[in-house]
N, CA, C and O atoms as a MOPAC input file, in Angstrom:
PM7 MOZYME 1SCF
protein

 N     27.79200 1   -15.57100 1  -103.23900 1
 C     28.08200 1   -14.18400 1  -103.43000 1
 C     26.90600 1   -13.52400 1  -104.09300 1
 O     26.74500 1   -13.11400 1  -105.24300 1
 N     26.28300 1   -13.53700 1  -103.24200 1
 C     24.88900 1   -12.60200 1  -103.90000 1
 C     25.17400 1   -11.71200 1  -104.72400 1
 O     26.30500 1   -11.23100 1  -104.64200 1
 N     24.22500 1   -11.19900 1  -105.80200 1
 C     24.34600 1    -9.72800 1  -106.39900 1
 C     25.52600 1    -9.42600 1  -107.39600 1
 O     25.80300 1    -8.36000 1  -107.94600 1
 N     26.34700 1   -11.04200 1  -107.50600 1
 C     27.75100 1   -10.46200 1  -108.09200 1
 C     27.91600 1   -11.73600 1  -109.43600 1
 O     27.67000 1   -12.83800 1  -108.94500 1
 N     28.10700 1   -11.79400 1  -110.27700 1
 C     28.73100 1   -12.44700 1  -111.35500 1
 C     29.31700 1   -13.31700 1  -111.15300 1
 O     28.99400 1   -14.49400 1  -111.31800 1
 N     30.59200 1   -12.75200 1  -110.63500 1
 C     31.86100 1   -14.27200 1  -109.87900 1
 C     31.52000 1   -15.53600 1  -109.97600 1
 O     30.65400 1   -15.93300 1  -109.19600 1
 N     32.02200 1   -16.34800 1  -110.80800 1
 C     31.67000 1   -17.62300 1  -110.57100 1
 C     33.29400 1   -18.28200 1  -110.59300 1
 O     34.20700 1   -17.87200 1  -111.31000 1
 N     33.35800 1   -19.29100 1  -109.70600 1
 C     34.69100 1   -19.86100 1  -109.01400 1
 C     35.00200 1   -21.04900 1  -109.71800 1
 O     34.05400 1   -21.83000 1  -109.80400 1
 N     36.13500 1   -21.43000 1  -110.28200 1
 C     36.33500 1   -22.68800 1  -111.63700 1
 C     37.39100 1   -23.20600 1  -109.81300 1
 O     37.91300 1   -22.61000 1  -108.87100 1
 N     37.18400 1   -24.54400 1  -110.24000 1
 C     38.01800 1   -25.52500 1  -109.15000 1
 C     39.45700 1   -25.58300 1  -109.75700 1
 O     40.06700 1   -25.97500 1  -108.76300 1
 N     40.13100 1   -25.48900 1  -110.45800 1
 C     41.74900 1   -25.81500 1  -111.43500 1
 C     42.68700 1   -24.94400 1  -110.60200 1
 O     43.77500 1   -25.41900 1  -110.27800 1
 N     42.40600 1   -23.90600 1  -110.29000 1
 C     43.50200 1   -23.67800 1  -109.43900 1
 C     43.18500 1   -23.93200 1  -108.19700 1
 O     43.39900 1   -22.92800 1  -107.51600 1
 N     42.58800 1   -25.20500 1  -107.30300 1
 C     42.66100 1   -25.28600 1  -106.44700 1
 C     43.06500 1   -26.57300 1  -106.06200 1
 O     43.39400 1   -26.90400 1  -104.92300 1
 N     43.00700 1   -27.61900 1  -107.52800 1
 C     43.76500 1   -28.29100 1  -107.69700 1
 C     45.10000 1   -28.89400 1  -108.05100 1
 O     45.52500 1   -30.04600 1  -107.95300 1
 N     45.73700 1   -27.56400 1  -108.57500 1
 C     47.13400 1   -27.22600 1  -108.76000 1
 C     47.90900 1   -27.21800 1  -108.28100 1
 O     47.90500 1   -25.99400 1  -108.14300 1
 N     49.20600 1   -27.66100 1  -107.53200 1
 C     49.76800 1   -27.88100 1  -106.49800 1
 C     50.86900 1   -26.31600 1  -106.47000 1
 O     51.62000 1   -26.16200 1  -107.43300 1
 N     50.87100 1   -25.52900 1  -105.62800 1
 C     50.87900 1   -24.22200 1  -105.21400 1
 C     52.58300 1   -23.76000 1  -105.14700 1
 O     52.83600 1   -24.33900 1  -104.09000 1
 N     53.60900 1   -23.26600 1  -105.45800 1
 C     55.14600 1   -23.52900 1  -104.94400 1
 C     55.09100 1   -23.20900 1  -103.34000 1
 O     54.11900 1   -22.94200 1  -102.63300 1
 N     55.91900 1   -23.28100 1  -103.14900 1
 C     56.12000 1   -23.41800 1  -101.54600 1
 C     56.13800 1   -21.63100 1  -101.09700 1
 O     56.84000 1   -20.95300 1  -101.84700 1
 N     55.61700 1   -21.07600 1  -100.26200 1
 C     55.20100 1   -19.58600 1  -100.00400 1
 C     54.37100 1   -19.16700 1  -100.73900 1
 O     53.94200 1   -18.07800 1  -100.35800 1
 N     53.81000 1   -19.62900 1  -101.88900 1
 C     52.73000 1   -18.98500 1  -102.66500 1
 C     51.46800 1   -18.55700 1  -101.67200 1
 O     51.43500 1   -19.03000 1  -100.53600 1
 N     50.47400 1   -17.68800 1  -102.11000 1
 C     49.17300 1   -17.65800 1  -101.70700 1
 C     47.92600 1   -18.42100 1  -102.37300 1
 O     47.41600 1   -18.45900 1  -103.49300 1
 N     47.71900 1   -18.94000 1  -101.26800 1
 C     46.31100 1   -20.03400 1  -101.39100 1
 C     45.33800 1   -19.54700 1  -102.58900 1
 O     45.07300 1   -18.35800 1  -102.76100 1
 N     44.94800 1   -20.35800 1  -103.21800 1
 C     44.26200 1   -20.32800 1  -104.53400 1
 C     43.01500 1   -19.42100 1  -104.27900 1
 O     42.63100 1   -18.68200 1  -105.18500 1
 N     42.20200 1   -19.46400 1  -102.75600 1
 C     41.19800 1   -18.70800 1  -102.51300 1
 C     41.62600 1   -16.95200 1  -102.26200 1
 O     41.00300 1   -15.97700 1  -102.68400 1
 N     42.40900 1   -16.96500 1  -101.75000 1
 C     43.03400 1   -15.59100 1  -101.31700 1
 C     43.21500 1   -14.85300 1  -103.37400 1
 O     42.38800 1   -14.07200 1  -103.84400 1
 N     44.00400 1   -15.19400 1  -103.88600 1
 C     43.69800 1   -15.04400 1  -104.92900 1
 C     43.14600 1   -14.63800 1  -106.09500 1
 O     43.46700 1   -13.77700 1  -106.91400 1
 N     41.94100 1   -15.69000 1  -105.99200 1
 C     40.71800 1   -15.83700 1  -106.91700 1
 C     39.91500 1   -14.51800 1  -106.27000 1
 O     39.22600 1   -13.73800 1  -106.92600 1
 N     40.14900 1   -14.45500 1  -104.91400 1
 C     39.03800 1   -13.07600 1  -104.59600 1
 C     39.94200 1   -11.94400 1  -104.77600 1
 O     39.39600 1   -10.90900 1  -105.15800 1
 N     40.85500 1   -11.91900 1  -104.63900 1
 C     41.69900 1   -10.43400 1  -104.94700 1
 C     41.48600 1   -10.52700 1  -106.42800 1
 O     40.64000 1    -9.75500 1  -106.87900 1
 N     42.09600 1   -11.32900 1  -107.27100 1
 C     41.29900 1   -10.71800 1  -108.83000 1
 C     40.41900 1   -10.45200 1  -108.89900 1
 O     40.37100 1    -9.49200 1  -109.66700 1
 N     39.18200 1   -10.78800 1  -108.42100 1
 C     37.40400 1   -10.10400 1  -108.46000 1
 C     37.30700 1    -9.09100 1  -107.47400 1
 O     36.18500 1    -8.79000 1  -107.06900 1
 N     38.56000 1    -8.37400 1  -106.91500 1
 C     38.49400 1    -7.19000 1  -106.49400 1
 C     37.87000 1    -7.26100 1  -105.05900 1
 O     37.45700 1    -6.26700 1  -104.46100 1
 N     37.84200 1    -8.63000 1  -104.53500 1
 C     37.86900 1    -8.73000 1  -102.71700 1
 C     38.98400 1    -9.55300 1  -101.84500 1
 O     40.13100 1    -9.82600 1  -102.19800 1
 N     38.40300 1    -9.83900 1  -100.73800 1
 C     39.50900 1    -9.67100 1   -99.62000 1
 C     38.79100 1   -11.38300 1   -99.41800 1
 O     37.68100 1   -11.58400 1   -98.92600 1
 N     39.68800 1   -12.42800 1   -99.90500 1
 C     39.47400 1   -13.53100 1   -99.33300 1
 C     40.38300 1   -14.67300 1   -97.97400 1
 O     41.58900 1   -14.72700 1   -98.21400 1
 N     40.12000 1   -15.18800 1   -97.18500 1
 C     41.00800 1   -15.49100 1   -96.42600 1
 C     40.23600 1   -16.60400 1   -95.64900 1
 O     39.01200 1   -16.74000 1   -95.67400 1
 N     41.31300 1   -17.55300 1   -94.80400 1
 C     40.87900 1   -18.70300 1   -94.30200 1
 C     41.36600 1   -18.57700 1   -92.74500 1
 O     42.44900 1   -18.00400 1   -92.63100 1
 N     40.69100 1   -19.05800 1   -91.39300 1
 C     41.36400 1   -19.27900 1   -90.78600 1
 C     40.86300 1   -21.01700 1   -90.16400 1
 O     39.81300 1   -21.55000 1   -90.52500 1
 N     41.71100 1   -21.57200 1   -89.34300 1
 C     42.10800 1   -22.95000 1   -88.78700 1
 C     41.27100 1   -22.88000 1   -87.49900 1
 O     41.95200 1   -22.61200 1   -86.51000 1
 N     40.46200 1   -22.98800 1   -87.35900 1
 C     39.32500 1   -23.36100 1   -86.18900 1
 C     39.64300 1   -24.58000 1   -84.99500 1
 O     39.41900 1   -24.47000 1   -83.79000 1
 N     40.23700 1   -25.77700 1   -85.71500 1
 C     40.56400 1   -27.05100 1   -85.42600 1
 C     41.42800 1   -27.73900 1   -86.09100 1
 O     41.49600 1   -27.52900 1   -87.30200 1
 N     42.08700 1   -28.48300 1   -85.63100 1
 C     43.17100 1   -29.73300 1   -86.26500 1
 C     43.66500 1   -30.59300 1   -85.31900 1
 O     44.36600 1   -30.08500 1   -84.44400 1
 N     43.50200 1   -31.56200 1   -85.29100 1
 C     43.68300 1   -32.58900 1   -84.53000 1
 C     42.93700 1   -34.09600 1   -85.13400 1
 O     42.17100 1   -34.32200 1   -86.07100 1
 N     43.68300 1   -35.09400 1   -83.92700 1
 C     42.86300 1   -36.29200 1   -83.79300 1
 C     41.06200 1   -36.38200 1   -82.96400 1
 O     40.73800 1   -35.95800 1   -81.85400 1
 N     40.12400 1   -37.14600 1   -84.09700 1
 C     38.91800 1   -37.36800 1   -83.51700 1
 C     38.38000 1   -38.73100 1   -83.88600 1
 O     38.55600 1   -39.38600 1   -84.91300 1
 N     37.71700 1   -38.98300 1   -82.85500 1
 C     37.29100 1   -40.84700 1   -83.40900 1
 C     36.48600 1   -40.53300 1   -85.07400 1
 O     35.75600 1   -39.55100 1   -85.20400 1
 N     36.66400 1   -41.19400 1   -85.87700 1
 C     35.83600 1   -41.39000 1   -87.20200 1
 C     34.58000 1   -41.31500 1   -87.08300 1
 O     34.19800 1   -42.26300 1   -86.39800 1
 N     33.27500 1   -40.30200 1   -87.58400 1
 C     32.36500 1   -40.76500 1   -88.07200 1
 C     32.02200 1   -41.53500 1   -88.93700 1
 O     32.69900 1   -41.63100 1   -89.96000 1
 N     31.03800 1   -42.18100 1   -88.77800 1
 C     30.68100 1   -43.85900 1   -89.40700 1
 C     30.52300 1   -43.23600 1   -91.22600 1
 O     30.85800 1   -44.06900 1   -92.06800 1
 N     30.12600 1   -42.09800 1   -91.66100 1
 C     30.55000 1   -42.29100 1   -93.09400 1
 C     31.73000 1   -41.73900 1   -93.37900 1
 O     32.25400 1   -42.20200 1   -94.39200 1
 N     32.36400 1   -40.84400 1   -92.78500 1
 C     34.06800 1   -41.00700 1   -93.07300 1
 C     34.63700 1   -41.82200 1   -92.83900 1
 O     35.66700 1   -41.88900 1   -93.51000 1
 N     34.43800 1   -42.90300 1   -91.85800 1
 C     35.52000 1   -44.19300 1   -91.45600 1
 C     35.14100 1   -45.22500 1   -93.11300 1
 O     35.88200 1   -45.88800 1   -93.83900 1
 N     33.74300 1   -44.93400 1   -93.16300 1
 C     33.78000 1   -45.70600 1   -94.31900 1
 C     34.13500 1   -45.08500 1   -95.55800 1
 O     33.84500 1   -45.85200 1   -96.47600 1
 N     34.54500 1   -44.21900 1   -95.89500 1
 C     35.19300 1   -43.53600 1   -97.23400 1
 C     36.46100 1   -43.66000 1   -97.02500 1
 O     37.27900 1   -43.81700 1   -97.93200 1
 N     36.75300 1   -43.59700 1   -95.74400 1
 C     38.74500 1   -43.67100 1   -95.43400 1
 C     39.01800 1   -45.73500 1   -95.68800 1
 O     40.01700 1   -46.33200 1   -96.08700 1
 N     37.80800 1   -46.21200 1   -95.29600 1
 C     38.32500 1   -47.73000 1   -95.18400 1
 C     38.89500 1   -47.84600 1   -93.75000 1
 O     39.47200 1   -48.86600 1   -93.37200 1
 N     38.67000 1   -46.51600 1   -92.79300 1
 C     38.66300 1   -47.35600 1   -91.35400 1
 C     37.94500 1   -47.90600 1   -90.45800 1
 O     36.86600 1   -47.36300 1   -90.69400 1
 N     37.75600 1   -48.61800 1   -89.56500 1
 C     36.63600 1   -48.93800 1   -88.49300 1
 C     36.01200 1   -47.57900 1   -87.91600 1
 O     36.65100 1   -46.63000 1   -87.46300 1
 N     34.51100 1   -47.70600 1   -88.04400 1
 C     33.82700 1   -46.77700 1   -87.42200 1
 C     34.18400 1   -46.40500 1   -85.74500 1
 O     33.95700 1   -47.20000 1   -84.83300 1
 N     34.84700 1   -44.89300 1   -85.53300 1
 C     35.29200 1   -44.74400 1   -84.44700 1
 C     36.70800 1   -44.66700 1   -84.27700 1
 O     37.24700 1   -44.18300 1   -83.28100 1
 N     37.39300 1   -45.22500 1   -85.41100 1
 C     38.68500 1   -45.31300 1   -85.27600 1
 C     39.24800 1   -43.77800 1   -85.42500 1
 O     38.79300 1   -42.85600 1   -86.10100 1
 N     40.46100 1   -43.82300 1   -84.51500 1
 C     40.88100 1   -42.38900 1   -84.97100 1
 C     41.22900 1   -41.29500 1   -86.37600 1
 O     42.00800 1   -41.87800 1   -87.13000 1
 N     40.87800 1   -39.98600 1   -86.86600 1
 C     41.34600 1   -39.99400 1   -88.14900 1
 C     41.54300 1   -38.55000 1   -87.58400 1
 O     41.07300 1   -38.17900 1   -86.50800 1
 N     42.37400 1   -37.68800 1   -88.52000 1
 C     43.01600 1   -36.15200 1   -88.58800 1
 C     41.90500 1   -35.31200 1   -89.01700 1
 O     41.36600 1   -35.65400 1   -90.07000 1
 N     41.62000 1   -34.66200 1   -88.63900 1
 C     40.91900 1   -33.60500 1   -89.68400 1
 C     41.15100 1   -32.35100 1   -89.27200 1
 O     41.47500 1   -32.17900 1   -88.09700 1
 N     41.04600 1   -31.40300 1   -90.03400 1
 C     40.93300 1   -30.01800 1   -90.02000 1
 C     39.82500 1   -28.85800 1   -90.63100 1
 O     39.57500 1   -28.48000 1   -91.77600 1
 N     39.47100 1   -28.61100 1   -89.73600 1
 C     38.06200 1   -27.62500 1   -90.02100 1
 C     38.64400 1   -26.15600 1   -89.72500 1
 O     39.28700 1   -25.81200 1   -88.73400 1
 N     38.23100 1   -25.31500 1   -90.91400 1
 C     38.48100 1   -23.95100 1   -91.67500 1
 C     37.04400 1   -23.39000 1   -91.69500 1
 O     36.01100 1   -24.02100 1   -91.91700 1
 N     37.23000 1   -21.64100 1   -91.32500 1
 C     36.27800 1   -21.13500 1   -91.74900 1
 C     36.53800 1   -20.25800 1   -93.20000 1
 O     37.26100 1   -19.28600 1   -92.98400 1
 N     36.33700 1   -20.31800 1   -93.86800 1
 C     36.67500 1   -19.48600 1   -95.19000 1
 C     35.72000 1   -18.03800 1   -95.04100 1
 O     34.57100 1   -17.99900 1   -94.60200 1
 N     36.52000 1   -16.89600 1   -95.52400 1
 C     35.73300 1   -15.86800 1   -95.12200 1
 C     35.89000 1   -15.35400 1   -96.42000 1
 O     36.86000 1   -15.72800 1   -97.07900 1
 N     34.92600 1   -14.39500 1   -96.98000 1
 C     34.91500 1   -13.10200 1   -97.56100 1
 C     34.89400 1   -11.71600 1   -97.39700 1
 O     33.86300 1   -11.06000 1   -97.25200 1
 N     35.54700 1   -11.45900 1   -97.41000 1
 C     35.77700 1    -9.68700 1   -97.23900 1
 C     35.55000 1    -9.36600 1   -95.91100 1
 O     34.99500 1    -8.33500 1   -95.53200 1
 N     36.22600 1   -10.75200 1   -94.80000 1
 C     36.24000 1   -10.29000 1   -93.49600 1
 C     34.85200 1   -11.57300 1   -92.84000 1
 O     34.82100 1   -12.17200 1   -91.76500 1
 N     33.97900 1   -11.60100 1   -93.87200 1
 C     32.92600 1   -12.36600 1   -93.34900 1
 C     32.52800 1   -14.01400 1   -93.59800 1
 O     32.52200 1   -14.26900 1   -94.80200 1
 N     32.24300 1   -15.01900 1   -92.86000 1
 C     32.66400 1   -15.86600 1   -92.64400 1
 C     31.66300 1   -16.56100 1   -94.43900 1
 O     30.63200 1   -15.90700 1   -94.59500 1
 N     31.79100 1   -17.21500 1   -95.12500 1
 C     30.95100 1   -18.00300 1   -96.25200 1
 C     31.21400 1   -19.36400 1   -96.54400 1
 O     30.76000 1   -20.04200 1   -97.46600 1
 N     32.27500 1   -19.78800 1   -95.33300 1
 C     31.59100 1   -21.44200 1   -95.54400 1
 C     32.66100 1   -22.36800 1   -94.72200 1
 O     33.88500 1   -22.26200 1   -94.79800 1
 N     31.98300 1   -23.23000 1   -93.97800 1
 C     32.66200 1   -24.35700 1   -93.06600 1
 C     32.68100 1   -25.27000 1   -93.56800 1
 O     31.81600 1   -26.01100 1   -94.03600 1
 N     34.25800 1   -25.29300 1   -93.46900 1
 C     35.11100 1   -26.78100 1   -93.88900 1
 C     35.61900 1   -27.16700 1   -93.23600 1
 O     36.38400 1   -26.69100 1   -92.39700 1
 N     35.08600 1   -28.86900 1   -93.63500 1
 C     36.44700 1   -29.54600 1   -92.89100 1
 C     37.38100 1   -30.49200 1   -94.11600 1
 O     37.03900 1   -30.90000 1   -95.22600 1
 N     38.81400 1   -30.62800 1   -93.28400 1
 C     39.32000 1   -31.72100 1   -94.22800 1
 C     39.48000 1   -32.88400 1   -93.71500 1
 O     39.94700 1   -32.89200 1   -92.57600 1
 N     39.24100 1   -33.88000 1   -94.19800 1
 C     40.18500 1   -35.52100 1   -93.29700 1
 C     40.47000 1   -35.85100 1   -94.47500 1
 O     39.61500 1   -36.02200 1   -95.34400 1
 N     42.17200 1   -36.02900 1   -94.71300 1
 C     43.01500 1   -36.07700 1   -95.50600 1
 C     42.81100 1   -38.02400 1   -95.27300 1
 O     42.52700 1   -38.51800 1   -94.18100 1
 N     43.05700 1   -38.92900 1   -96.68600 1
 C     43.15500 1   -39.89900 1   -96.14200 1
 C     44.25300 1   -40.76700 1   -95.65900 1
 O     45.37400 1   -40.50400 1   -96.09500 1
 N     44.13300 1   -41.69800 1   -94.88200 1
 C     45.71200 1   -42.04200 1   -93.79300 1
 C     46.42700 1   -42.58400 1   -94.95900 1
 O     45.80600 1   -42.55500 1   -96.02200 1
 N     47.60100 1   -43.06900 1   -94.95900 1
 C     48.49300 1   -43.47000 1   -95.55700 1
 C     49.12900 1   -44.68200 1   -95.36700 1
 O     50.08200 1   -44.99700 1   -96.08000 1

């Protein structure tokens, strides 16, 4: 966030949210007086890349979940994520 003060503490994003609440990012930018929001690009099954198979503890290639988000600010896109939650 160029030009702006804002600096983002991780605790409420580790907080587990009640059920209908709004996402910790949506939030954190409406108190600093902007428009934050996420949308879902992807979610599905993809074979493992060889250093996620090895952080999950699966065989390189093996299938894993992930979900990749674009996070936007005030309409404009500021950062690509993905998640791979680990299997269970």
């Amino acid at each position: 966030m160029s030009g702006s003060e804002w600096t983002s503490v991780s605790m409420p994003y580790l907080t587990p949210r009640a059920s209908g609440a709004t996402d910790a990012w949506t939030e954190e930018a409406r108190a600093a007086g902007r428009r934050g929001s996420q949308r879902i690009v992807h979610a599905g099954e993809v074979p493992g890349p060889p250093a996620v198979a090895a952080l999950l503890g699966v065989g390189d290639g093996d299938t894993v979940v992930v979900r990749r988000r674009i996070i936007e600010l005030d309409g404009e896109p500021t950062e690509d994520r993905m998640t791979v939650p680990h299997p269970e």
